[in-house]
C-alpha positions as CSV (number, residue, x, y, z in Angstrom):
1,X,107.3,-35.0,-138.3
2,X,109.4,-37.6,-139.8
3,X,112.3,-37.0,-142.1
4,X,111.1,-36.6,-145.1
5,X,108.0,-34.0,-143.8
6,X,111.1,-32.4,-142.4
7,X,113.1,-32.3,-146.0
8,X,109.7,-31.2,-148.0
9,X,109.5,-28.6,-144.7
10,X,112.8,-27.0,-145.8
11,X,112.6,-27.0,-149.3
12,X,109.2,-24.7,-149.2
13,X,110.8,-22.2,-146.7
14,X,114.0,-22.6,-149.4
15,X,112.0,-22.2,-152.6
16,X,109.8,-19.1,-151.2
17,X,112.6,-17.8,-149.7
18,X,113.6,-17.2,-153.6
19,X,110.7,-16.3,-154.9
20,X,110.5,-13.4,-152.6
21,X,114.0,-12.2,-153.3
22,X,113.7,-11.9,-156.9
23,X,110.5,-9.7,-156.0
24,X,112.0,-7.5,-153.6
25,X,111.9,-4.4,-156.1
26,X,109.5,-1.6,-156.3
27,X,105.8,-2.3,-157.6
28,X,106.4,-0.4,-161.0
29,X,109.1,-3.2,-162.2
30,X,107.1,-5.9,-160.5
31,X,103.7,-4.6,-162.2
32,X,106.0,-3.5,-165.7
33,X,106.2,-6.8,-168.4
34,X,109.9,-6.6,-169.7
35,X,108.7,-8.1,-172.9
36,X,105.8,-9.7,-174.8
37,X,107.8,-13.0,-174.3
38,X,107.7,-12.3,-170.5
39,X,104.7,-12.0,-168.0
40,X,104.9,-9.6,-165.1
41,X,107.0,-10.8,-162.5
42,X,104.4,-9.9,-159.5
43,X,101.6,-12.5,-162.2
44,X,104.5,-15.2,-161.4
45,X,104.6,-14.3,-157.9
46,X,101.2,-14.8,-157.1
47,X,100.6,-17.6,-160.1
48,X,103.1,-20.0,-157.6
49,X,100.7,-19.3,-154.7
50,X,97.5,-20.2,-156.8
51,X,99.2,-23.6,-158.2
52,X,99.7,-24.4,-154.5
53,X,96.6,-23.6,-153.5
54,X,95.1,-26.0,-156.6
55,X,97.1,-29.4,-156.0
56,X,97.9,-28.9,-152.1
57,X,94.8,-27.3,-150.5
58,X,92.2,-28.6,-152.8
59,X,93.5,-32.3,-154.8
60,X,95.4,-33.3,-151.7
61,X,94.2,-31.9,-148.7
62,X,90.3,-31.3,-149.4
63,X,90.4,-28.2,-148.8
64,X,87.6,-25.5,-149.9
65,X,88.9,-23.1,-152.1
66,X,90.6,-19.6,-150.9
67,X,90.1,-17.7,-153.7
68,X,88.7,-19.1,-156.5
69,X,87.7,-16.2,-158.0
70,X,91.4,-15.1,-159.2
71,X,92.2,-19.0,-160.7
72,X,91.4,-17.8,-164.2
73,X,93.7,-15.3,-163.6
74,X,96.6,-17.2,-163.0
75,X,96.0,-20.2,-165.5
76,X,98.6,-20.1,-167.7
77,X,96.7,-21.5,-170.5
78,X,94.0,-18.8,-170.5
79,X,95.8,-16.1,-171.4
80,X,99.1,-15.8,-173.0
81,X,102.0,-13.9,-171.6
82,X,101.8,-11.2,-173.6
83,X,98.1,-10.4,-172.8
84,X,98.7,-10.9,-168.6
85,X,99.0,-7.2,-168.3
86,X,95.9,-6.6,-169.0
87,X,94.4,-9.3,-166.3
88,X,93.5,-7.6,-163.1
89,X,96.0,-9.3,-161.3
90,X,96.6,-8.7,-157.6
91,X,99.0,-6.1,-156.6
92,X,102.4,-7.0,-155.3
93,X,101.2,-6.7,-151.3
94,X,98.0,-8.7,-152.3
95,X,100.3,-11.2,-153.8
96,X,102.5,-11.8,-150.9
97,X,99.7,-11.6,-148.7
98,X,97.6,-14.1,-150.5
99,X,101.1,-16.6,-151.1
100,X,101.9,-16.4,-147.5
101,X,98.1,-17.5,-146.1
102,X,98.2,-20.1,-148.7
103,X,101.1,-21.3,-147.4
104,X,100.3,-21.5,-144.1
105,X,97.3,-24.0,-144.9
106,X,100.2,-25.7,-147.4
107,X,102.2,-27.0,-144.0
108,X,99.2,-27.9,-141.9
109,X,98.4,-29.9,-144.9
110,X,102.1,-31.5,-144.8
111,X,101.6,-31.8,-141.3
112,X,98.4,-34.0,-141.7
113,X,99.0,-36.2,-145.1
114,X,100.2,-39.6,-145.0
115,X,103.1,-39.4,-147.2
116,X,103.3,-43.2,-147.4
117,X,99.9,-43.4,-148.3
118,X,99.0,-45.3,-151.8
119,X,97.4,-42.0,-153.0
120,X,100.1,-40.9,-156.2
121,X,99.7,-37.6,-155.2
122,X,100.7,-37.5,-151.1
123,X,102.8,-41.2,-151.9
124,X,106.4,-39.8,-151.3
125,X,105.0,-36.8,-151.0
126,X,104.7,-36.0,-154.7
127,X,102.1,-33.5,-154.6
128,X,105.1,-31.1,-152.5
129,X,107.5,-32.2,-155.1
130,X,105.7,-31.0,-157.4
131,X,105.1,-27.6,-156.1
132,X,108.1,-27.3,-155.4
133,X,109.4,-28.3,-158.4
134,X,107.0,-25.6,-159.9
135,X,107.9,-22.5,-158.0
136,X,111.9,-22.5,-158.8
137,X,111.3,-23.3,-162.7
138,X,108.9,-20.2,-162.0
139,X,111.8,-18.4,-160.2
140,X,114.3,-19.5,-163.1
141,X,111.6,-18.0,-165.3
142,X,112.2,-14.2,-163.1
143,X,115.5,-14.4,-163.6
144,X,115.1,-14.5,-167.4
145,X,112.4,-11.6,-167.1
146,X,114.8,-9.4,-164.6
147,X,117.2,-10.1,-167.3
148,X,115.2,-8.5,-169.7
149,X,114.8,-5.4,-167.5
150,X,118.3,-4.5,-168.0
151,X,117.7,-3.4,-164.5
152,X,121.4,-3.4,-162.6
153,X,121.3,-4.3,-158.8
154,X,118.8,-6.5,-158.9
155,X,120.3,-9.7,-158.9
156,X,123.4,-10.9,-156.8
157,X,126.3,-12.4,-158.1
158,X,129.5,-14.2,-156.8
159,X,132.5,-16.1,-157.2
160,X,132.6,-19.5,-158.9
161,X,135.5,-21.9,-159.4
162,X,138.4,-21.4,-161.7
163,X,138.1,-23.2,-165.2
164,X,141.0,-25.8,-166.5
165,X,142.4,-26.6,-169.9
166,X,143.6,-29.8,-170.9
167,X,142.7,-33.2,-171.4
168,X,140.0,-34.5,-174.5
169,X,137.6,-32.3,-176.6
170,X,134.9,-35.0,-176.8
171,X,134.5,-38.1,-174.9
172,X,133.1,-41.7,-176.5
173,X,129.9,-43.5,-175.7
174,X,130.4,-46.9,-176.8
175,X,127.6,-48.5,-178.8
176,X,125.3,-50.6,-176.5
177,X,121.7,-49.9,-174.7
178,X,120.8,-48.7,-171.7
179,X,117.6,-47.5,-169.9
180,X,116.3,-43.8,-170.4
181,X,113.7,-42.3,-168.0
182,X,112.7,-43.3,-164.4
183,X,110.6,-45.8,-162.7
184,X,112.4,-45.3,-159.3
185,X,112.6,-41.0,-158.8
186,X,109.9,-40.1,-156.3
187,X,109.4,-36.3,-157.9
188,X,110.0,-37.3,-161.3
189,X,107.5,-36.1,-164.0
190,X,105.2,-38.1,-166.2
191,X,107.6,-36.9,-169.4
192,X,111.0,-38.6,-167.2
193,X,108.2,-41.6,-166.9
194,X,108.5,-44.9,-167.5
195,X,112.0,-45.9,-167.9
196,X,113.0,-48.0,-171.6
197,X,115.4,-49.6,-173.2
198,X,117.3,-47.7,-176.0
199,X,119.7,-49.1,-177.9
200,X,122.1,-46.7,-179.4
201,X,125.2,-46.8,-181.7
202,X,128.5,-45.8,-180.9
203,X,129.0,-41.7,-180.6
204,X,131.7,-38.9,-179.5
205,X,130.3,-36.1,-177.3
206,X,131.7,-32.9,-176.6
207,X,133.2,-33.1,-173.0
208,X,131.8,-29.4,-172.0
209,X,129.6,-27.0,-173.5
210,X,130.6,-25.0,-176.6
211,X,132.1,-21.7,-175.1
212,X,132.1,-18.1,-175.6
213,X,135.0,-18.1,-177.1
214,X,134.2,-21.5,-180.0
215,X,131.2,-19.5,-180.8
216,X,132.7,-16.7,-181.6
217,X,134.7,-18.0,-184.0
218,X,131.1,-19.2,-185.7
219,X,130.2,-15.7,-185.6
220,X,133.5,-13.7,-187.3
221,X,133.9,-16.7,-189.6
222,X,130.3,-14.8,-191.1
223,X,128.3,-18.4,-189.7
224,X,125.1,-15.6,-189.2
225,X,125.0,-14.6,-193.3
226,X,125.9,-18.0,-194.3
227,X,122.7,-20.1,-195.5
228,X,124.8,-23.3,-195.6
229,X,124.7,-23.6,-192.2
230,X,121.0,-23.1,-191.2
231,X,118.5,-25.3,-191.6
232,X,115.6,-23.3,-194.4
233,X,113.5,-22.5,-191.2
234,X,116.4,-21.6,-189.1
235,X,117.4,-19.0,-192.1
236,X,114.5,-18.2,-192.5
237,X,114.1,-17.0,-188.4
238,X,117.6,-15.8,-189.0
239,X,116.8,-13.4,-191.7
240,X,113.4,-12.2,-190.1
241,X,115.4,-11.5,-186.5
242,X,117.9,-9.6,-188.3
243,X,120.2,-11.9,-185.1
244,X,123.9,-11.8,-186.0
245,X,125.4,-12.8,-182.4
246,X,123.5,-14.7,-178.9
247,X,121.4,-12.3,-177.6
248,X,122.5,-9.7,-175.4
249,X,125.8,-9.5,-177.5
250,X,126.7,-6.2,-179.3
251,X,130.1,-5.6,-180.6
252,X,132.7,-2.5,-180.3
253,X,135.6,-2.3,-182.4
254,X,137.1,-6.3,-182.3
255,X,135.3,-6.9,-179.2
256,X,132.2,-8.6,-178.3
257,X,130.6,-7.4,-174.7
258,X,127.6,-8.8,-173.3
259,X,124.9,-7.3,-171.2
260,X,124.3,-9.7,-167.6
261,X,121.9,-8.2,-165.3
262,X,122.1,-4.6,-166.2
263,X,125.9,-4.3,-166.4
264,X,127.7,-4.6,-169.9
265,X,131.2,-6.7,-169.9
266,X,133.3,-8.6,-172.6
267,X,132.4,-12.0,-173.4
268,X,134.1,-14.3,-171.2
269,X,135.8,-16.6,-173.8
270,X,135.5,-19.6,-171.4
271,X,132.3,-19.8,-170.1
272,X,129.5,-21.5,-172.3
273,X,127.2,-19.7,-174.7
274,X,124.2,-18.8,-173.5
275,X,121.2,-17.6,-174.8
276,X,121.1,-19.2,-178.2
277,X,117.9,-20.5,-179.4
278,X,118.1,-23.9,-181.2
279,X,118.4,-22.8,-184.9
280,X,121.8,-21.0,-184.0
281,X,122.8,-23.7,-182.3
282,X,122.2,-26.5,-185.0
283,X,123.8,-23.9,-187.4
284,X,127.3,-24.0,-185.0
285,X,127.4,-27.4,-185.2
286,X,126.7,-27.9,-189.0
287,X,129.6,-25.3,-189.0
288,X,131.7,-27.3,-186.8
289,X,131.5,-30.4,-189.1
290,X,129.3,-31.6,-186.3
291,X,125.6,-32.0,-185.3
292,X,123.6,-31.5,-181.8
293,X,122.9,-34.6,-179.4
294,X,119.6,-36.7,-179.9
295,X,118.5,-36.4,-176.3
296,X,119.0,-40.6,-175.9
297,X,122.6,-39.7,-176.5
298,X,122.9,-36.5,-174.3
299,X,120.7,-39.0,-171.0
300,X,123.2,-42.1,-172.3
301,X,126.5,-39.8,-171.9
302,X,125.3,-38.3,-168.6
303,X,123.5,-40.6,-166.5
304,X,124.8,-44.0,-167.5
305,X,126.7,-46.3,-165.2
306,X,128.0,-49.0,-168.0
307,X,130.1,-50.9,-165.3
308,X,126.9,-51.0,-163.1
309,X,124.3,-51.3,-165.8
310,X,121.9,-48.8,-164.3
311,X,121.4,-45.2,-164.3
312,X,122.6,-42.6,-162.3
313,X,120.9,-39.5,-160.5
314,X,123.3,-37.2,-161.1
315,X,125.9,-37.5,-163.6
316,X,128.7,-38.5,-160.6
317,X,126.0,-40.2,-159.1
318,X,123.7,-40.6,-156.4
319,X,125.2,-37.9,-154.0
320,X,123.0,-34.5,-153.3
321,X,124.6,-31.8,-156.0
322,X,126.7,-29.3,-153.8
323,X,129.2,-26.4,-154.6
324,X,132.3,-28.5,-155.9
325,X,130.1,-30.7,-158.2
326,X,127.4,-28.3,-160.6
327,X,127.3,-24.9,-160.8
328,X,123.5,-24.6,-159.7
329,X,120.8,-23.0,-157.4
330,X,121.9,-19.3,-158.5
331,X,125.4,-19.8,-156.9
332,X,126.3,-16.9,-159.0
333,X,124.3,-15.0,-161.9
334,X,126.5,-16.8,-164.6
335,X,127.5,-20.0,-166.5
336,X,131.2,-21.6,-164.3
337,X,134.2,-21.7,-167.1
338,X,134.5,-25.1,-168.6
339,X,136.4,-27.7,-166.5
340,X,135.4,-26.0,-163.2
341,X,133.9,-28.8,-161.5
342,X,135.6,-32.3,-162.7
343,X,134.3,-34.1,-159.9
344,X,130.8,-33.5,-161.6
345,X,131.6,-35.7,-164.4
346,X,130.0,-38.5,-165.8
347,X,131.0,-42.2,-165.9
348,X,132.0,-41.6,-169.8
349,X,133.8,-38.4,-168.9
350,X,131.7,-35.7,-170.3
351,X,131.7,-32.6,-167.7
352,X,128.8,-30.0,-166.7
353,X,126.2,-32.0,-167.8
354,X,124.5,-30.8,-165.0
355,X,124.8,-26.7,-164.6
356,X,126.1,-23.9,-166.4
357,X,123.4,-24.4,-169.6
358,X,120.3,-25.8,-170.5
359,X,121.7,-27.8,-173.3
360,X,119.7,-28.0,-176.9
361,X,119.2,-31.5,-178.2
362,X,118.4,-32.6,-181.9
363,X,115.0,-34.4,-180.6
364,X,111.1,-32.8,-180.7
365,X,109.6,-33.3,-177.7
366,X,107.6,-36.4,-177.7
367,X,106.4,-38.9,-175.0
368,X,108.2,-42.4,-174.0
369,X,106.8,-45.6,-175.2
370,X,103.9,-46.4,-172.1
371,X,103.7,-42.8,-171.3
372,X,100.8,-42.0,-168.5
373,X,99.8,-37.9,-168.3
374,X,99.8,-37.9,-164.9
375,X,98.7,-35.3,-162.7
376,X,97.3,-33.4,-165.3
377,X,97.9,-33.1,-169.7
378,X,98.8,-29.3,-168.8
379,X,102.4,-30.5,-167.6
380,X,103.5,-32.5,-170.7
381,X,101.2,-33.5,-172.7
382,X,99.6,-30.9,-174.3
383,X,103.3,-30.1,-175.6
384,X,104.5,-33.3,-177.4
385,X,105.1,-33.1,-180.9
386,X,106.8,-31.3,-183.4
387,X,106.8,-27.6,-182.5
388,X,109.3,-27.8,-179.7
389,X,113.0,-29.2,-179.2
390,X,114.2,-30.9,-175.9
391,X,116.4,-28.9,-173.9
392,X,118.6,-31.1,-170.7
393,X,120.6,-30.4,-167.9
394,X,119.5,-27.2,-166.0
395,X,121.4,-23.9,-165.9
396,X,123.0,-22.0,-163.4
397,X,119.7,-20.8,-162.2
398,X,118.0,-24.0,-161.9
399,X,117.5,-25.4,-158.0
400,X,119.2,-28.6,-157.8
401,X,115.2,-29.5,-156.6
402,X,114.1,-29.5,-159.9
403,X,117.4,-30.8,-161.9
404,X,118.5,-34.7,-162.4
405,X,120.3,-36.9,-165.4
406,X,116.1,-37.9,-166.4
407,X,114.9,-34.2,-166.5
408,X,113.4,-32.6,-169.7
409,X,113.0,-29.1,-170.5
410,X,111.2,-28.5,-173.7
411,X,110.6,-25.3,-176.0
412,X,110.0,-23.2,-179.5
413,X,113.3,-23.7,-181.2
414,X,113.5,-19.7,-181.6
415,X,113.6,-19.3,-178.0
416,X,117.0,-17.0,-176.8
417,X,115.9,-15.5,-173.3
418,X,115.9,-18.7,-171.5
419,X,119.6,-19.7,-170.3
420,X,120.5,-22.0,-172.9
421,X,123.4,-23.4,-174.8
422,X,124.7,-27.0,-176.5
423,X,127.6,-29.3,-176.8
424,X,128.1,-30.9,-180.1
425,X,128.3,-34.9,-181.0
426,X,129.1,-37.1,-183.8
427,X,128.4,-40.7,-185.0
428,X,131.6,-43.1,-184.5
429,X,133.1,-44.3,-187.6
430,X,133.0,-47.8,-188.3
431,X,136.7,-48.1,-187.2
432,X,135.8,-46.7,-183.8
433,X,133.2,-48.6,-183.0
C-alpha cells in the first residue's frame, strides 16, 4: 500500500474511531432526538455507513448493494430531521454492525482502486476524501445534538493554551486581487472549485473572533430590544424567539453562565462567542459601528500569501494543523481564549482564522464563476442562493480533515446550535488606502 493508501488508511480508523465515541451512550439517548432541529444521533451513526456504502462500494468499487432496502432511510433529503424519528431506522447494535461490515468492504476497496487513476472519483483518492470528509462534519453535527441533551459526562474535555492581550484590534488587507477557491486541493469540494480572481478594495479585519466578554457588552448595552441594530428580518426573528443572549446563556444576578455539555459555568470573557446565529451577529456589528466580512474578504485575510502571490492551505501555511497552531479536532469541548495560538496566524496578521468558531460572513451562499456540481447537486448545489449565509473557518470540533483557508460552510441565518461566531471588518478610508 503506498503512502497515500496508507494516509486515507488512518484517517477512516481516525474518523470512525469518533464516530463511535460520541455513540458510546445507552440506546434511549442514542434512539431519543434532542430537538426538532436535531436527528437522532444513532440516524447519524448509521447515515455515515450508508453514504459509504453509496460512493465507495457501489460508484467506486462496483460493488452490489448491501442493503439497499434502508437507503431511503438514510437520505437526508427524504425526510427532514424533525420527522427521522418516525423512520424505522436500525437500532444502535444494527447500526454498528451494519457500519462496521460496510467498512470492511470500504478498505478492500482502497486496497484495490488505482488512486492515480484518471477516474475523478478514485484520482487522489477523492472518493475516501470525501467520506471522510462526510463522517466528522457528521460527528461535528453529534456534538451539536449531545449538546442539546444537556446530558453531563458525555463528552471529554481538556486543557487548551493560555490566551494573550496586547498588540492590534484589527489588522489591514491592502486593496489589491488575489485568487479565491482551489484548482490544486485534492479533497476540495465543487463549492471551494474553481479558483478566480477577485479584486477587492482595501479593508480592516478584526485580528480574533468577537469574545465573550465584547458581546456582552452588546447584550447589557440593551443591543437585543434595540431595532436599530437588526436588520427587519433579523428583528423580526428576534422578537418571534423571544432571544435576549447566545443560546445556552441565562443570567443570575450581574452574571451571565453558560450551559457546555451538561454543566453550567460563567461565561468565559475571553473565549469567542459561540452559538449566535447570523442575525445577532450582523446586529453586533451594526452596534459596533462595524459590519461582518464578505466571505472574499474573510478567504483574502486568511489564506493569502501577498509576498508570494498565491494562496495558502492553512492560514500559516502549507504545514499539517497541530496543537500549537488551531484549536481543532475536539482538543477540548470549547472555543481557545483569543491570542492562544499566534503561530496560527495569517500573512496579514489576523489570528484563529482557523479553530475556535465557525465564523458568519456577510455573503449568501452562491457558486464561483465556472462552477461544476460535481459528484452530485445534493452537496452544494441544491443550496446556492439566497436562503443561506456562508459560514468559514471550522470550530473547535471540526477535524482538521475537513477544515482549510478554501472551505465553505453554509446555513439558515437563524441557525444558533451549530458552533458559530464572527469577527467584524470595515472598509479603509480613502486616507488608508
Amino acid at each position: 500500500m503506498n503512502d497515500l493508501k496508507e494516509r486515507i488508511a488512518a484517517q477512516l480508523q481516525a474518523v470512525r474511531d469518533r464516530s463511535l465515541t460520541y455513540t458510546d451512550a445507552d440506546d434511549a439517548l442514542l434512539t431519543r432526538q434532542h430537538s426538532p432541529l436535531m436527528s437522532p444521533l444513532v440516524w447519524d451513526l448509521a447515515h455515515v455507513g450508508n453514504y459509504e456504502e453509496l460512493w465507495v462500494l457501489r460508484a467506486a468499487g462496483g460493488i452490489e448493494p448491501v442493503r439497499p432496502e434502508i437507503d431511503d432511510i438514510y437520505d437526508a433529503f427524504k425526510t427532514p430531521r424533525r420527522d427521522r424519528p418516525s423512520l424505522p431506522m436500525l437500532g444502535p447494535a444494527e447500526a454498528r454492525r451494519y457500519i462496521e461490515g460496510v467498512r470492511g468492504r470500504v478498505l478492500d476497496v482502497l486496497d484495490a482502486v488505482d488512486v492515480e487513476a484518471p477516474d475523478p472519483l478514485h484520482r487522489q483518492g477523492f472518493v475516501f476524501g470525501l467520506v471522510i470528509q462526510h463522517e466528522h462534519q457528521h460527528d461535528e453535527t453529534m456534538l451539536a445534538t449531545l449538546q442539546l441533551s444537556g446530558q453531563p459526562g458525555l463528552v471529554r474535555d481538556a486543557a487548551l493554551p493560555q490566551g494573550r492581550g496586547g498588540g492590534p484590534a484589527e489588522v489591514f488587507v491592502p486593496a489589491g486581487p488575489f485568487l479565491m477557491g482551489t484548482g490544486t486541493l485534492p479533497w476540495a469540494y465543487d463549492n471551494e472549485r474553481p479558483a478566480h480572481r477577485v479584486d477587492l478594495p482595501a479593508y480592516w479585519i478584526d485580528r480574533f473572533p468577537v469574545t465573550n466578554g465584547a458581546y456582552t457588552a452588546f447584550v447589557d448595552a440593551g443591543g437585543y430590544d434595540d431595532p436599530r441594530w437588526w436588520a427587519p428580518e433579523g428583528w423580526r426573528w428576534r422578537q418571534e424567539s423571544g432571544a435576549v443572549a447566545p443560546l445556552f446563556w441565562t443570567k443570575d444576578g450581574d452574571t451571565w453562565w453558560r450551559t457546555r455539555f451538561g454543566r453550567t459555568e460563567p461565561v468565559p470573557a475571553d473565549e469567542p462567542v459561540q452559538h449566535v446565529c447570523w442575525y445577532e451577529a450582523d446586529a453586533y456589528a451594526r452596534w459596533a459601528g462595524r459590519r461582518l466580512p464578505t466571505e472574499a474578504e474573510w478567504e483574502k485575510a486568511c489564506g493569502w500569501d501577498p509576498e508570494a502571490g498565491r494562496a495558502r492551505t492553512y492560514p500559516w501555511g502549507e504545514e499539517d494543523p497541530g496543537p500549537g497552531r488551531a484549536n481543532l479536532g475536539h482538543r477540548a469541548a470549547r472555543p481557545a481564549p483569543v491570542g492562544a495560538y499566534p503561530s496560527g496566524a495569517s500573512a496579514y496578521g489576523a489570528e484563529q482564522m482557523i479553530g475556535e468558531v465557525w465564523e458568519w460572513t456577510a455573503s449568501h451562499f452562491l457558486p464561483y464563476p465556472g462552477f461544476r456540481s460535481f459528484p452530485y447537486p445534493e452537496y452544494s448545489e441544491v443550496f446556492f442562493g439566497p436562503d443561506h449565509r456562508v459560514l468559514r473557518g471550522g470550530s473547535w470540533a471540526a477535524d482538521p480533515a475537513a477544515v482549510r483557508t478554501t472551505f465553505r460552510n453554509w446555513d439558515y441565518p437563524i441557525r444558533r446550535q451549530i458552533f458559530s461566531g464572527f469577527r467584524c471588518a470595515r472598509s479603509a478610508t480613502p486616507e488608508q488606502a
